[in-house]
N, C-alpha and C positions, 0 to 999 in steps of 0.2 A: 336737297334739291329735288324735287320733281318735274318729271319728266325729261330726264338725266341720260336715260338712252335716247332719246332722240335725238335729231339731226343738231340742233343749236344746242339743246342739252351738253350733248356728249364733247365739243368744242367748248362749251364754258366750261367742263370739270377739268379737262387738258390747262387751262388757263390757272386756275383757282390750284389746280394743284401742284403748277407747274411755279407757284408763287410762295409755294411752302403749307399752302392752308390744308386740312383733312376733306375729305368729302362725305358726304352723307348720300347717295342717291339712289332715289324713287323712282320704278316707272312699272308700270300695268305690262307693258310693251304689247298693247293692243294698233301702236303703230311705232312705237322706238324697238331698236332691235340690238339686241345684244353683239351684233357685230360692232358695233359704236362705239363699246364699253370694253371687247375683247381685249384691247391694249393693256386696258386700265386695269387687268384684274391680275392681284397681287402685288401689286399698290402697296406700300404701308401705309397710306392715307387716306386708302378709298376701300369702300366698302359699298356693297350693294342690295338692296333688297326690292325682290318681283312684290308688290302691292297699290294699292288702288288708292288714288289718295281720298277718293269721296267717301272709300271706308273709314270706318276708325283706323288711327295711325298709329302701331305698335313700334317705336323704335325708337331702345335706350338712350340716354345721352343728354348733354346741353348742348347749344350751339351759338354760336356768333352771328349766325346769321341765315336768314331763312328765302330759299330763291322757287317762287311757285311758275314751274314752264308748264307743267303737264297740261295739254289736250289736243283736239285734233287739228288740225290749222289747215291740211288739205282741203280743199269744197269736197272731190272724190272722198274722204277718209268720214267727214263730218254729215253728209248726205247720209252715208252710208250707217251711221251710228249715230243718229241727232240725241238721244237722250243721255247718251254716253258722254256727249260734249256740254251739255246742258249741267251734267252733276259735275264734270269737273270744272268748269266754272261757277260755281254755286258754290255745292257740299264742301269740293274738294279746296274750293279757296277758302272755309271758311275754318277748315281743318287745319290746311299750312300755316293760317293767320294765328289760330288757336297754338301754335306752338309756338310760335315768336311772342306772341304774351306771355304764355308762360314763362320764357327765357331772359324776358325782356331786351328783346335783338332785333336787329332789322329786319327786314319785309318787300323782296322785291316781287309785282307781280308783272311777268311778261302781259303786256296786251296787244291791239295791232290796229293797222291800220282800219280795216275792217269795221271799226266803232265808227267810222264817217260814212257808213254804206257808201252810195251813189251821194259823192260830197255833191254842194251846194258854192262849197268855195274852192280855191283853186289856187297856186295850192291849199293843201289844207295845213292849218295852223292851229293850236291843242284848243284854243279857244270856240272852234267850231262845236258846235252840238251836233254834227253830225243828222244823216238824212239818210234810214233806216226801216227797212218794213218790217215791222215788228213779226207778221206771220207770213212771210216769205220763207221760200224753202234752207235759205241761204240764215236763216234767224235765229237757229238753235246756236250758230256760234259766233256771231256777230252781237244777240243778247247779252251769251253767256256772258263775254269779254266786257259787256257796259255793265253789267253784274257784280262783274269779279270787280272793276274798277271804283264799283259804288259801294263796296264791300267795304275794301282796302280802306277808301275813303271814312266810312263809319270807324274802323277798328282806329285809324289816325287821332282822327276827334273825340272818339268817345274813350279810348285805353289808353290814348298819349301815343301809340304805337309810331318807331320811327317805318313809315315806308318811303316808295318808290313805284311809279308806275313806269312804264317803258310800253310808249306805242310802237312796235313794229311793224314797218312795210317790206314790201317782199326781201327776202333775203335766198341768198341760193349759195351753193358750193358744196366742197366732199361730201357725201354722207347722206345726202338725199337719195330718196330713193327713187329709179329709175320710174317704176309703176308708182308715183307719189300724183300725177292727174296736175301738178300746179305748170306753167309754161317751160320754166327751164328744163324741168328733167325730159318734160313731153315732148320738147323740141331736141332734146338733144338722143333721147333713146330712137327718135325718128330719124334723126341726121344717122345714128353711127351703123345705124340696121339699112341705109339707102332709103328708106321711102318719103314719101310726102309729107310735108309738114303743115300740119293741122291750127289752121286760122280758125278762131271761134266768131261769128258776125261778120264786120267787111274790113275787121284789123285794125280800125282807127283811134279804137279806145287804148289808153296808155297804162305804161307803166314805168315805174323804177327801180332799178332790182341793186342792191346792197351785198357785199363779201360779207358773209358769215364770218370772216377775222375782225373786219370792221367794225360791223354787229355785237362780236363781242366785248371788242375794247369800250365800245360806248355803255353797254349794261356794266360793265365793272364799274366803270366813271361815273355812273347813275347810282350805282349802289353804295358809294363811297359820297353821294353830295348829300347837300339840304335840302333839293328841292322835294316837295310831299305832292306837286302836280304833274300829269303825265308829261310826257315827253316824248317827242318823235324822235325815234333813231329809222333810219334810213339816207338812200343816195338821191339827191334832189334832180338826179340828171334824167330827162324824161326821155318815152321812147314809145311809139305806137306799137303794136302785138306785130303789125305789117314787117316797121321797120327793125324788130329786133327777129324776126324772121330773116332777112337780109344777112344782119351780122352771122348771124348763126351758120347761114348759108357762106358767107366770105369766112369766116373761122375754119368749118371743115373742107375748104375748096370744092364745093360742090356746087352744082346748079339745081339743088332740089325743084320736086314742083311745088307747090303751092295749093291746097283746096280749104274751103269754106263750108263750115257748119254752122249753124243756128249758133244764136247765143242766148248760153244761159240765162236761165231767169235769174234777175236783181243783177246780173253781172254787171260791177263799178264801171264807167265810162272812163273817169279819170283819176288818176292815182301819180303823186306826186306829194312829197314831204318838204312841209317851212321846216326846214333846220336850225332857224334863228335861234331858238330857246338851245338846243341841243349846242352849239358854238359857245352861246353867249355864259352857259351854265355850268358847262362841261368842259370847254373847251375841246368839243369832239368833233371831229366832220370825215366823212369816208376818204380814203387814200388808193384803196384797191381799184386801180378801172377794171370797165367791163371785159377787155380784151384778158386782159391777166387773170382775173376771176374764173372767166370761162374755160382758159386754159385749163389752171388748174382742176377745174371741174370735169372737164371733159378726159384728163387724163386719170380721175377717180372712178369713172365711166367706165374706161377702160378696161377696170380690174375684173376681176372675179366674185374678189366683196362687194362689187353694186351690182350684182347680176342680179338679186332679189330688191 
């Protein structure tokens, strides 16, 4: 698995291992951190190695099945390293693909919502093509991901390869990191420090944000079906930046203030997930509400391990 310290990473190997399987995991940890993975090490099942997947991939063994997470999915994290995100959607997919041929084993690649830029439809539904500036600043990892997905797609058709794509939309919980730049953490490392909470534009653009448990019972159940076409996994439940400012604000009993900054360029307007295909294929749909999720997030917040 790559990108196996990371935030989702590091919850799907808990999962995977917690089922009896071995793990294999990869990560650069140019934004996963081995705090993630601290648990896991001496594991009989889990083993780890710091590498780059767009390198050449040195590491023994056959496997059952091959889970490509690694890159940067922060805007803060991908801004800041565009060519970095760029190879591991590219090189680095084409390298995890190359070992599942080898193997002849499955092939799931994370992708996200992101492929529909500034959608066009509403919700969006996997059939969308998506509305995209190819050389926006925001397009080194929004490419990369229609990349990785047109990759996947060649290696199906052309090697017989069993895959799996998984579009995901936001997801939040343990293990994010505080300075991670996406809404939840930023709203919440602002809530627990007292200050203002930082609206991007005038708040109205939405979103939907999914448990990371949820998140990952649907990539198991993705990885275990037939279907070879993406799939959205995410919470269909919608929510303007304003109004989840509110919640946030009733969560930690505060009356924060409120201020407004510019909004980023290319930043999506609306974001909401068809989970029809997801139900209908999987039988998956999210269970965790937002109140519950944020709990427990906000109580991982709390620790010492999310100070960084």
């Amino acid at each position: 698995m790559s990108g196996a310290a990371g935030f989702i990473g590091s919850h799907l190997c808990d999962r995977l291992l917690s089922e009896g399987h071995t793990v294999t995991a990869l990560d650069n940890l140019i934004t996963g951190s081995r705090r993630n993975i601290d648990h896991l090490q001496g594991h009989p099942g889990f083993r780890f190695f710091e590498c780059d997947v767009a390198s050449p991939i040195r590491v023994d063994g056959r496997f059952d099945g091959v889970w490509h997470l690694a890159s940067l999915a922060s805007p803060k994290d991908y801004l800041a390293h565009p060519i970095e995100t760029l190879e591991a959607g590219s090189t680095g997919t084409r390298n995890m693909l190359e070992i599942a041929r080898r193997d002849g084993t499955r092939f799931l690649l994370t992708s996200t919502s992101e492929v529909y830029g500034d959608p066009l439809e509403h919700p969006q539904v996997e059939t969308h093509w998506g509305h995209v500036n190819p050389v926006g600043i925001r397009s080194c990892y929004d490419e990369s991901k229609r990349y990785a997905e047109a990759l996947t797609m060649a290696y199906h058709r052309r090697c017989g390869l069993r895959t799996n794509i998984a579009r995901i939309f936001n997801t939040y919980g343990p293990r994010m990191a505080l300075k991670d730049g996406r809404v939840v953490p930023a709203f919440l490392d602002q809530a627990l420090r007292g200050e203002p909470l930082t609206v991007f534009g005038d708040g109205k653009q939405t979103r939907s944000f999914c448990y990371v448990a949820d998140l990952v019972e649907g990539l198991v159940r993705l990885a275990a079906s037939e279907e070879r076409y993406p799939v959205n996994l995410g919470n269909p439940a919608e929510l303007t930046i304003l109004e989840f400012a509110e919640r946030i604000r009733r969560l930690m009993g505060s009356n924060l203030d409120i201020i407004f900054e510019p909004l980023p360029e290319d930043d999506p307007r609306k974001r909401r997930p068809d989970i029809s295909k997801a139900k209908r294929v999987l039988g998956w749909e999210p269970k965790v509400s937002l109140e519950d999720g944020l709990r427990e997030t906000v109580a991982y917040f709390k620790t010492a391990d999310a100070a960084v």
